[in-house]
C-alpha positions in Angstrom: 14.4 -17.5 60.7 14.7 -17.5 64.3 19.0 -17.6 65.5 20.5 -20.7 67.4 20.5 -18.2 69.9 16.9 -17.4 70.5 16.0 -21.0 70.5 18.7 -21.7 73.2 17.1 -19.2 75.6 13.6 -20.4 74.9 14.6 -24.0 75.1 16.4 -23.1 78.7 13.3 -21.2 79.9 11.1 -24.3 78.8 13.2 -27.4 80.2 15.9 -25.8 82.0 19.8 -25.2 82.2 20.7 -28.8 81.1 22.9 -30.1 78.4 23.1 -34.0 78.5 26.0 -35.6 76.2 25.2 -39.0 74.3 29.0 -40.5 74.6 28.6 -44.3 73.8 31.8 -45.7 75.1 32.6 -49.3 75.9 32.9 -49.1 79.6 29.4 -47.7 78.9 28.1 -50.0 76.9 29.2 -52.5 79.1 28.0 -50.9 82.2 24.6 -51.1 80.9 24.8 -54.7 79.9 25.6 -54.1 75.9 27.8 -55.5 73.6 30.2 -52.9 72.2 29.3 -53.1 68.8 26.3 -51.7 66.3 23.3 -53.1 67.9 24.8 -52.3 71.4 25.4 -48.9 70.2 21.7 -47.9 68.7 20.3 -49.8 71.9 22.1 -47.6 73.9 21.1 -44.2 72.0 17.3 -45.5 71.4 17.1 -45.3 75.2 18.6 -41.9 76.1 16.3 -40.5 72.9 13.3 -42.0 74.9 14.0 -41.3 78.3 15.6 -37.3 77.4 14.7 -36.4 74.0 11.4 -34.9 74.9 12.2 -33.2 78.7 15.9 -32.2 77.9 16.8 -28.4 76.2 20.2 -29.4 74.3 21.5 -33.3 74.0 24.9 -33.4 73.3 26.0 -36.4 70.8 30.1 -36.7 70.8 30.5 -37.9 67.3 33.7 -40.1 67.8 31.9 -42.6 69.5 29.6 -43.0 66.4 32.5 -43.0 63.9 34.7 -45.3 65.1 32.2 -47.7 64.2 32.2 -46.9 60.4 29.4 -45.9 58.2 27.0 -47.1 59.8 27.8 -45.6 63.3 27.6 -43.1 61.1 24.1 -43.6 60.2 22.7 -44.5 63.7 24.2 -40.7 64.7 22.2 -39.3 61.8 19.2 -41.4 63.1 19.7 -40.3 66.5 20.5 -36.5 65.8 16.8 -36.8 63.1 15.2 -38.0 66.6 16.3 -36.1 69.2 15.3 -33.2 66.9 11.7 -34.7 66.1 11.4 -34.6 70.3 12.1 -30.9 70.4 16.1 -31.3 72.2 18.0 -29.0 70.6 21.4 -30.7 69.2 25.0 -29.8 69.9 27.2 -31.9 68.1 30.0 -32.5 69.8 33.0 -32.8 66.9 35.4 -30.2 68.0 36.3 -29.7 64.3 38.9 -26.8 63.1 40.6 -26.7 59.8 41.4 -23.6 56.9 39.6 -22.4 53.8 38.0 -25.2 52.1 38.0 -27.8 54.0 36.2 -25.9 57.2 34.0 -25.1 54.7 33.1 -28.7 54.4 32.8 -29.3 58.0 30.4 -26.5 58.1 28.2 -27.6 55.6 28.3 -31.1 56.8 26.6 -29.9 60.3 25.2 -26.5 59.6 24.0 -26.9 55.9 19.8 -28.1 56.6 20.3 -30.6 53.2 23.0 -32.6 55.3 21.8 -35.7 57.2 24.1 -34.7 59.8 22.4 -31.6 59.9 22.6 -30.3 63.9 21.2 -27.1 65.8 24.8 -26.2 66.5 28.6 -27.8 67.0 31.4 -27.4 68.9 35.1 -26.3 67.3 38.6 -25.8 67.6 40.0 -22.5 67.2 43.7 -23.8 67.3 44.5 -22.8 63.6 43.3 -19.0 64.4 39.6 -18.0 65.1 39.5 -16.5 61.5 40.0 -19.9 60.1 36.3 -20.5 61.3 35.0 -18.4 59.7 33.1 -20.0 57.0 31.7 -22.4 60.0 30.4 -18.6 61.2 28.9 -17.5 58.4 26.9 -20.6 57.2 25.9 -21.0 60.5 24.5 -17.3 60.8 23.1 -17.9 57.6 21.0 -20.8 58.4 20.1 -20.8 62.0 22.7 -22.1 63.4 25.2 -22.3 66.3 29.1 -22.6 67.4 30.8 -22.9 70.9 34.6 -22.4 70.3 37.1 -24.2 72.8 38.1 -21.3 74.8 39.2 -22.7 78.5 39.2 -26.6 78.7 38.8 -29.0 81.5 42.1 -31.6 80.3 44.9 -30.2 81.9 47.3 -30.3 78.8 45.6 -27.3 77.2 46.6 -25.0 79.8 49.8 -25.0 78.0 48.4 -23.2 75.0 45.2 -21.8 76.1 47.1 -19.9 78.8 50.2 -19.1 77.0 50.7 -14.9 76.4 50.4 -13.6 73.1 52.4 -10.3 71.8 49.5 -8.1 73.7 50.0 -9.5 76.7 46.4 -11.1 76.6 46.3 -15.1 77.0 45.5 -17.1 73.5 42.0 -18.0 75.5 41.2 -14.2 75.9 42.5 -13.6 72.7 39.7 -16.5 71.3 36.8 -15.0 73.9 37.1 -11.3 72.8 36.7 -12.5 69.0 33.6 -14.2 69.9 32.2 -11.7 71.8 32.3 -9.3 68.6 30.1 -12.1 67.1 27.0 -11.7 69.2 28.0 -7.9 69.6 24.2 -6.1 69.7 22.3 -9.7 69.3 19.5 -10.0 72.5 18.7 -12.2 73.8 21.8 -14.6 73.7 24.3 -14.8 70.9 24.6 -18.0 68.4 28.1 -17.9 68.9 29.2 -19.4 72.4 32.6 -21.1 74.5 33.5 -24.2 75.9 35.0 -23.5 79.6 35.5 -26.2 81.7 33.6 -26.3 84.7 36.8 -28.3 86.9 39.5 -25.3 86.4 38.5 -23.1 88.7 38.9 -19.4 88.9 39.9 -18.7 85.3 41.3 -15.1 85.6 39.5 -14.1 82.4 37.1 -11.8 81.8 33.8 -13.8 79.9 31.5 -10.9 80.8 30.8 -9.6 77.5 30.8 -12.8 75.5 27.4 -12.1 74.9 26.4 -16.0 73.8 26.2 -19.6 75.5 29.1 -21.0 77.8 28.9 -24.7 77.6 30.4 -26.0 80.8 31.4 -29.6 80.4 33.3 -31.7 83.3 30.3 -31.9 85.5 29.6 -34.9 88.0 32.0 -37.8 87.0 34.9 -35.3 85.7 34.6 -34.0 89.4 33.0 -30.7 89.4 29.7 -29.7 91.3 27.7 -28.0 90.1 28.6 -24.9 93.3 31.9 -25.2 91.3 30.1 -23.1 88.8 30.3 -19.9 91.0 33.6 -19.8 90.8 34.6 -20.8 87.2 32.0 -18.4 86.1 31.5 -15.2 88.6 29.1 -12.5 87.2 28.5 -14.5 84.0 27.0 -17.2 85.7 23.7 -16.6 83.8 25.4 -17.7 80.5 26.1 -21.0 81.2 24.7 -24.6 79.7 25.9 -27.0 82.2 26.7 -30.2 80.4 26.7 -33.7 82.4 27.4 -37.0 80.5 27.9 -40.0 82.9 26.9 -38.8 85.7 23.7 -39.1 84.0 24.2 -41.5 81.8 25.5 -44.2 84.2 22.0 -44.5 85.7 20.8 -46.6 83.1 19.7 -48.5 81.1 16.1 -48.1 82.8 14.6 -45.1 81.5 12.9 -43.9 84.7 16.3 -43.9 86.7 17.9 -41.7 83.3 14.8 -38.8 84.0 15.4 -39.5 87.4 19.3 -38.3 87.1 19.0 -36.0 84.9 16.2 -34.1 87.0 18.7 -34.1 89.8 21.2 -32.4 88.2 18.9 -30.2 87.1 17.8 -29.2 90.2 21.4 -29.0 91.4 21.9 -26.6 88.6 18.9 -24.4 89.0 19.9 -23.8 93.0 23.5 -22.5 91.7 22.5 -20.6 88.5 20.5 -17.1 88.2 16.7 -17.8 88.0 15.4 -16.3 84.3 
């Protein structure tokens, strides 16, 4: 069984530094001339599965936008996820989810478990309840395959408030979440399945991400106002860790497929000229 990891890096070498999100929402929808409703919503995801699925290395579905239509947004994501999958895109579900004992467990095997229909290459979580809480989302994700970023520095300016706040050790609750991933991937070449969400808008961070050892997925790119030069700074010496993420700035050139490839190759490029070559 080949690790989340290893498939990261060989989809990165193959298609490049590029996470694209999937986030359906209704100044979207609208902007591409859909009604914000069902058909609207698998209109919209058909057409970033055709025009990305095959040339992009990890698509990024953010599963509220699914679920607030019901059961059967619900279904179009597991459609969308069995697609993007059957194109070779790796698929980060983007649920943020964090909970205790058996109800993590639950979460994890709804994404991580191969027998779910919402079965994903790897999600994103919340570590807010204690990083040991994940655990079970760890452990069944090391046992299939799988992968986890961890919110470790976010882009929204009301987690500053927590992420930075001191703990008894005098390291900040974010350092205190980065160091505990980092004994994850500890020995694991040649990238770790276990990975951070650090905005790519805050700036110098102050925190040391050198020996993290797995992905950093760097969301708030284009529309959320970060270049991607901005990366240089939010990241320093770990620069060749990071999965740049871009959602409308991509996104927003559609609904004609060409124009999507189009953006999304620009960013890429953009990316390519900051980031390390491999």
């Amino acid at each position: 069984m080949e690790i989340f990891g290893s498939r990261l890096h060989r989809a990165i070498d193959e298609r490049g530094p590029l996470c694209v999100g999937i986030d359906p929402h209704p100044g979207l929808l609208a902007r591409w001339g859909l009604a914000d409703d069902l058909q609207g919503l698998d209109r919209f995801t058909q057409t970033v599965v055709e025009a990305l699925g095959d040339r992009v290395a990890v698509v990024k579905p953010q599963s509220a936008f699914f679920e607030r239509f019901g059961s059967h947004g619900v279904a179009i994501l597991e459609s969308t996820i069995r697609q993007l999958r059957d194109a070779g895109s790796l698929v980060l579900l983007d649920v943020k989810r964090g909970d205790i004992g058996s109800t993590v467990s639950a979460y994890a095997s709804a994404y991580l478990d191969p027998s779910s229909p919402l079965y994903v290459d790897a999600v994103t979580a919340s570590p807010y309840l204690g990083v040991g809480s994940l655990a079970p989302m760890f452990e069944l994700a090391a046992e299939h395959g799988g992968g986890v970023f961890v919110l470790a520095l976010t882009s929204n300016p009301e987690g500053a408030a927590v992420q930075r706040a001191r703990t008894a050790d005098g390291r900040t609750v974010a350092q205190t979440v980065i160091d505990e991933i980092s004994q994850l991937n500890r020995g694991v070449t040649p990238l770790g399945s276990f990975g951070l969400v650090v905005g790519a808008t805050i700036g110098d961070t102050g925190h040391d991400l050198a020996g993290v050892g797995g992905p950093l997925l760097a969301p708030g790119l284009g529309a959320q106002g970060a270049g991607a030069a901005d990366l240089r700074t939010v990241f320093g010496s770990s620069l060749g860790s990071v999965l740049p993420s871009y959602s409308r700035e991509v996104l927003s050139a559609g609904p004609d497929v060409a124009a999507l490839r189009a953006a999304a190759d620009r960013v890429l490029a953009d990316c390519r000229a900051v980031l390390p070559a491999r």
